[in-house]
N, C-alpha and C positions, 0 to 999 in steps of 0.2 A: 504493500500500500504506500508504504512509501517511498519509492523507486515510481510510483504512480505521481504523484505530485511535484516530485525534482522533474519530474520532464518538464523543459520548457521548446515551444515554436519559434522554431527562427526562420525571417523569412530574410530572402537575397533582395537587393535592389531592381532585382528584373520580379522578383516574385510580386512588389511592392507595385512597379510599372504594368504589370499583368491586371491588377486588381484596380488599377486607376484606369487604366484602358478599358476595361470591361463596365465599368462605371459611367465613362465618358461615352460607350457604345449606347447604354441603355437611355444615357440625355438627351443621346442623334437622336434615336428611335423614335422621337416625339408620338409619344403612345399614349400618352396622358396629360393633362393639363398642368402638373409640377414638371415635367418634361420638356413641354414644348416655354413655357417657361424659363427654365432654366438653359435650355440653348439661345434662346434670344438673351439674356444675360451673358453666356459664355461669348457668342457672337459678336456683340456691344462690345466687350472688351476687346475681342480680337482687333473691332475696326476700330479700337483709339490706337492700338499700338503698329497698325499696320502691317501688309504685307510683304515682307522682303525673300530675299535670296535663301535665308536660314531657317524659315516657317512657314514656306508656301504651303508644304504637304497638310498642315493642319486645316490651312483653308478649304482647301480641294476637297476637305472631310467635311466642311459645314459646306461646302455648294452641293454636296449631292444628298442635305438633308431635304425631303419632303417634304420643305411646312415656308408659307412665303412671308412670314413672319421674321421666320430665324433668317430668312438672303436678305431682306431690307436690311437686320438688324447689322450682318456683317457688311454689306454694302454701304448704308450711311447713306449721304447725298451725293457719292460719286456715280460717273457716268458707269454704266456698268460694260460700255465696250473698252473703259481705259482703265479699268478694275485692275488686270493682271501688264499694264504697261509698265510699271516701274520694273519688271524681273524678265529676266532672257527667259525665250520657250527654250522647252529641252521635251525630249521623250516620255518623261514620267508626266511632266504635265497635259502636252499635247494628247498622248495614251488615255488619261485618266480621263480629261473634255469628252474624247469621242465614245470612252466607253458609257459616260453618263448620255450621251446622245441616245445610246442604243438601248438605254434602258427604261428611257421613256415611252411611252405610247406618241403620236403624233396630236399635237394640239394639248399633250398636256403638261410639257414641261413650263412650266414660270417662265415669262418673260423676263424677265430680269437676270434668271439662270442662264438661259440661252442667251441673253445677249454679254453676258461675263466668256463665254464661251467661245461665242463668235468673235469677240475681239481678241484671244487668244489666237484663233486661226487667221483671223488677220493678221495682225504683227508676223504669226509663223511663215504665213505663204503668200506674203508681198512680194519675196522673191521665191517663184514656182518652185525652184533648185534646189535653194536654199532651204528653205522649206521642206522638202522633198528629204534631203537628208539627214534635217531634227526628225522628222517622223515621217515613214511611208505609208502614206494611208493603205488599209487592203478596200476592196472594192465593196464588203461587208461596211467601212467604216464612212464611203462616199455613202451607201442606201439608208445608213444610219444620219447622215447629216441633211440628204434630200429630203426622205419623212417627213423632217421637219417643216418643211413648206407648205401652206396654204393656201390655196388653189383659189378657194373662194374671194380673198383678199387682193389678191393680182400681185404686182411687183413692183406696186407704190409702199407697200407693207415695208414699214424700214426694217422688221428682220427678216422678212423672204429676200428684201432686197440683198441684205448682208450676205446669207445661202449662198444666192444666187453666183454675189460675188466673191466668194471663196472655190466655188464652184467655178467659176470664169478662169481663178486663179490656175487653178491643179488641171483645168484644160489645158492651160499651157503650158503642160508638159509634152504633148504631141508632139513627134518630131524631134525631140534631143537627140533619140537614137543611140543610147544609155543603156535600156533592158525592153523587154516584152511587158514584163509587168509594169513599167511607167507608161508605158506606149499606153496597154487597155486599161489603166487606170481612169486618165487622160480624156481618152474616148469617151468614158461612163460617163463621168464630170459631166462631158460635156454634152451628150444625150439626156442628161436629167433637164440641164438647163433648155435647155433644144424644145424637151416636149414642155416642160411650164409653160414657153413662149408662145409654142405654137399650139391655135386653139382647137386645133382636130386631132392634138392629142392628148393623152393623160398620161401622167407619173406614171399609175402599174404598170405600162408598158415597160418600163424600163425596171422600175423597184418592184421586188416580190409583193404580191397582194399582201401576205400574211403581214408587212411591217406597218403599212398603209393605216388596219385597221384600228380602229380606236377601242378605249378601254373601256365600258360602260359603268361595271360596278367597280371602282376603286373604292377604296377606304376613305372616307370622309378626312378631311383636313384639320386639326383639333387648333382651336382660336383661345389663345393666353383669357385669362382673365381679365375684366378693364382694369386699367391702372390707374391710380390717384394719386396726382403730384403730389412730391413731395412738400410743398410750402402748403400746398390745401388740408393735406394730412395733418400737420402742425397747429394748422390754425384752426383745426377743429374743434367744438365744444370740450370742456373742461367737466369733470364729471362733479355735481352739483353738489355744495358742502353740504356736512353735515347739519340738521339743524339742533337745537335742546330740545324737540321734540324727539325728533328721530334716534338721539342718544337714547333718551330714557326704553324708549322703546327695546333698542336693542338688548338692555341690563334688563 
């Protein structure tokens, strides 16, 4: 028994990190209303200290939360296409944007999301090349980014417009004459854009029907609690004294 109570737990710094991560996973999840909450708090913080070269990855973690509460709150009042301007693209960022493209339905990812997104592929593939060698897109990641387009809207829409033009971009890779796969990358690009433009025809022709289709039953969006300013909070009623009535009473 007591060889039972000398035992003591010790845990490592990565055990430590394990337990705060999984903590931090169940905040994303915004699955409750202390949840979604407390992400728009963590988020608020992140945008006073800003995003640099040394903390991007955590952002990247609050853009693919599901709630447009917690992207305002990281966002602030920046433009969201110069969101990620202060930092070089690189692979893990480019990677991460398109794999959140793919995991939306069409029409339902945040505007605000996708356009933090789209200004990532801009910056990336102002120069086609260049571009092309931070990250190559597969032709999965082109049907993943067209999706996004909405037909109904036309191509006054400033982020169909955006698409379009990242899509105009990565056409210009036709013709380098490099590899096969830039070649029919290229080509796709620029068949997506092709049929937007032209009105005798539609996207599925070109993007698999299956990504096309929209999600009817999603999980509801869960909305923080209202807040009350801090100086309103303060300056509320004062809980009313005691009188020599209400003393006596209480004895």
């Amino acid at each position: 028994m007591k060889e039972l109570f000398e035992k003591k737990q010790s845990y490592t710094k990565e055990d430590i990190a394990s337990i705060e991560y999984n903590l931090l996973k169940g905040i994303m999840g915004v699955r409750t209303t202390e949840s979604v909450e407390a992400s728009i708090t963590y988020s608020t913080y992140l945008n006073s200290i800003g995003i640099t070269s040394s903390n991007y990855p955590i952002f990247l973690k609050v853009l693919g939360v599901r709630n447009h509460h917690v992207i305002d709150a990281l966002l602030g009042t920046r433009d969201p296409f110069l969101f990620m301007s202060s930092i070089q693209p690189n692979y893990f960022i480019v990677g991460t944007c398109f794999s959140f493209l793919a995991k939306y339905h069409p029409a339902e990812i945040y505007s605000k999301t996708l356009g933090i997104i789209l200004g990532a592929f801009q910056a990336t593939y102002s120069n086609p090349l260049d571009g092309y060698r931070i990250y190559p897109p597969s032709i999965a990641d082109i049907n993943s980014l067209g999706k996004h387009l909405i037909e109904e809207k036309g191509q006054d829409d400033l982020l169909n417009r955006s698409i379009l033009d990242v899509l105009d971009k990565i056409s210009e890779l036709e013709g380098q004459n490099i590899d096969e796969e830039m070649e029919d990358l290229a080509v796709h690009a620029h068949n997506i854009r092709n049929n937007f433009f032209d009105s005798t025809k539609r996207l599925v022709d070109v993007i698999p029907d299956v990504l096309l289709k929209s999600e009817r039953n999603l999980d509801p969006e869960i909305d923080p609690r209202k807040r009350t300013p801090l100086k309103e909070a303060e300056g509320g009623k004062k809980p009313a004294a005691k009188t020599q009535d209400s003393e006596k009473k209480e004895e």
